[in-house]
N, C-alpha and C positions, 0 to 999 in steps of 0.2 A: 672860626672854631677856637674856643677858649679851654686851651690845654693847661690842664691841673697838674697834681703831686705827679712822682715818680710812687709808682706801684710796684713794679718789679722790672727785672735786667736778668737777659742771656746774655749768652755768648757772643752775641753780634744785634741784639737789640735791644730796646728798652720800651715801657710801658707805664700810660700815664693816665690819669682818668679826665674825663671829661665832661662827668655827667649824666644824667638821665640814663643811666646803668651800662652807661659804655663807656670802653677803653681806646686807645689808639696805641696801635705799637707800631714804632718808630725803626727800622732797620739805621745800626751807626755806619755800615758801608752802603756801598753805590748798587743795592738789588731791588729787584724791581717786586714789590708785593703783590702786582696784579693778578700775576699768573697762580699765586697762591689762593688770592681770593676767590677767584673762577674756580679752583681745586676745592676748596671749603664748601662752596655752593653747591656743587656739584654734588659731593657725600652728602651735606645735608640735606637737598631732594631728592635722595634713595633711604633717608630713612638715620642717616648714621650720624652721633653725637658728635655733637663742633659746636664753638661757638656759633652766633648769627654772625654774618659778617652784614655790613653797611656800604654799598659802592658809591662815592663821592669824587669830588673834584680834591681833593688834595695831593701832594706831592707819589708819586711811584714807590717811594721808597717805606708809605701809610699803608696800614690797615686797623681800619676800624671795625671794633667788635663790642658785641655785647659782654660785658662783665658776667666773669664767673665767680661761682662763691663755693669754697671748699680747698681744704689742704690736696696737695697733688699727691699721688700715691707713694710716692718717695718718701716725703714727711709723714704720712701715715705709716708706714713702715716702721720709722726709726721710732715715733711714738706710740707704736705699738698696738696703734686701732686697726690694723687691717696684720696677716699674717702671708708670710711668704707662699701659704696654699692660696690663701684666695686670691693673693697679688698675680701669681704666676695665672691661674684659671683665667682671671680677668683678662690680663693682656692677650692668653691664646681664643678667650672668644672674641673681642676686639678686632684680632684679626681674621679672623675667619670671616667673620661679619664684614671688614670693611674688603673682603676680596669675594664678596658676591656682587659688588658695584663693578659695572661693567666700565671700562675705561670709555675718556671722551672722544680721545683721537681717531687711536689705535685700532686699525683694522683685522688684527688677529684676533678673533675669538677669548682665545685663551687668559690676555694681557685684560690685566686688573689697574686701579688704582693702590699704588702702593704708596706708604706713610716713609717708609724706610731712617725713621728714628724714634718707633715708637716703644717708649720706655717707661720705667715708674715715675721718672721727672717731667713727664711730657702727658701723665695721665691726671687730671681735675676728678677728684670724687666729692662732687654735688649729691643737694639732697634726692637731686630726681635720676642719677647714677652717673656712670663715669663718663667723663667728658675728654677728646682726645686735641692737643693745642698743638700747635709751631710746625704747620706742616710744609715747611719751606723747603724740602726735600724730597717732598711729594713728584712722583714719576707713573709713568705707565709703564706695565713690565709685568712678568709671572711670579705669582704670590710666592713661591718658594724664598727669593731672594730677600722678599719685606719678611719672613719667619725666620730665617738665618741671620740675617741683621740683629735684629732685637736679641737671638739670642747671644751673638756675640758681644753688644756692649755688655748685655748682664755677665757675660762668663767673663770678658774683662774684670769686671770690679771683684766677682768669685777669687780669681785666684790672685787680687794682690793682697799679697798678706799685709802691707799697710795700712789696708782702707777699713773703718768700724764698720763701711757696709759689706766687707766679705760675706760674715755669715750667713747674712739676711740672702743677699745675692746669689749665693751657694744654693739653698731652697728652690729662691723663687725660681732659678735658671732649668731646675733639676725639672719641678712640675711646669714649667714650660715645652719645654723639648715631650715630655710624657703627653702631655696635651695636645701639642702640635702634631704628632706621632707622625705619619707620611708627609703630612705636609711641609715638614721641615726636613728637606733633602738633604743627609750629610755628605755629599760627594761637591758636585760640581756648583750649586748656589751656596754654599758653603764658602766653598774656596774664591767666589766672587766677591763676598760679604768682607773676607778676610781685606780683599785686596781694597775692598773700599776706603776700608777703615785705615789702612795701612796709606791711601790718598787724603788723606782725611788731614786738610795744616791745623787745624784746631785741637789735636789730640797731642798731647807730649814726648819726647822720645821716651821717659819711660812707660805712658800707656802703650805706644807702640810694642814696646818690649816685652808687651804682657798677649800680644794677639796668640801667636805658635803655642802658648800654653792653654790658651781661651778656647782655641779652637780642640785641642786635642781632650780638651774638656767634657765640650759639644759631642765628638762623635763618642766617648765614654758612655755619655748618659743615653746616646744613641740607640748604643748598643746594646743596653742596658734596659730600654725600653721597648726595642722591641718583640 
């Protein structure tokens, strides 16, 4: 396998092209990408937008995927081609949709596959509509907790006054939670979501600093909507 440019870099990975319309993204720690690829497959024989993934012989820490083409909803935001109504609408059908997929394991009924970092940075808007990436996070669990997540990173960015994405954030968070209406539980998957993100070493002590406000955000617009 003849590994080309650098295409893009997260937080703990990197992305290269390879050709004939696929990528490989390269985890820089010691995790293992199988279990996420199994995850990908999975949503995408029920129906739900992911890249194709590619199962090969190469290293655990590989996933090969087919290339996507389109700015992530993030950079349409800030350029102005999509608007914090449609942003927000999108991500609460997104999930709605990806918690009709019955989970693989898990023998509760109820327990979904959940994305639990799905964000405007994490959403690909292709010609053929939105495409959801990096599901390294991906768990089985009750859909409440993947709708309280999401909307905590947004209410994060909402209420720091430092960041140019406040205001956008502020919208989208707002018609999110209106969207999600029951299915974003402000009580106890709330206060789970809080605690994750508070476990979370990749956020800073000042994003830390911002959750007690994020959250008290959340159950405003709660309350507000319903």
């Amino acid at each position: 396998m003849e590994i080309g440019e650098l295409v893009g870099a997260g937080r703990s990975a990197d992305v290269y092209a390879l050709g004939d319309g696929r990528v490989l993204r390269r985890y820089r720690v010691d995790l293992d990408a199988r279990r996420e690829l199994e995850v990908m497959a999975h949503v995408a024989a029920h129906g739900f937008p992911v890249p194709e993934v590619f199962p090969g012989d190469s290293s655990a820490t590989d996933l090969v995927m087919r290339r996507v083409s389109g700015p992530t909803m993030l950079h349409a935001l800030l350029d102005g081609r999509i608007g914090a109504e449609e942003a927000g609408r999108t991500l609460a059908a997104l999930l709605r949709r990806l918690h009709r997929i019955p989970a693989r394991g898990s023998r509760d009924p109820r327990d979904r596959i959940l994305h639990l970092d799905l964000h405007p940075d994490n959403v690909m808007l292709t010609a053929d509509g939105p495409v959801v990436i990096d599901w390294s996070n991906a768990r089985e669990g009750r859909p409440a907790l993947d709708c309280a997540l999401s909307a905590v990173i947004l209410a994060q960015v909402a209420v720091d006054g430092e960041s140019e994405l406040a205001a956008p954030a502020t919208g989208l968070v707002g018609v999110l939670v209106a969207e999600l209406g029951a299915d974003l539980d402000p009580s106890g998957p709330l206060d789970e979501a809080r605690a994750r993100r508070a476990a979370d070493r990749g956020l800073s002590a000042y994003e830390l600093s911002l959750l007690d406000e994020a959250v008290a955000l959340i159950r405003r617009l709660a309350v507000r909507a319903s």
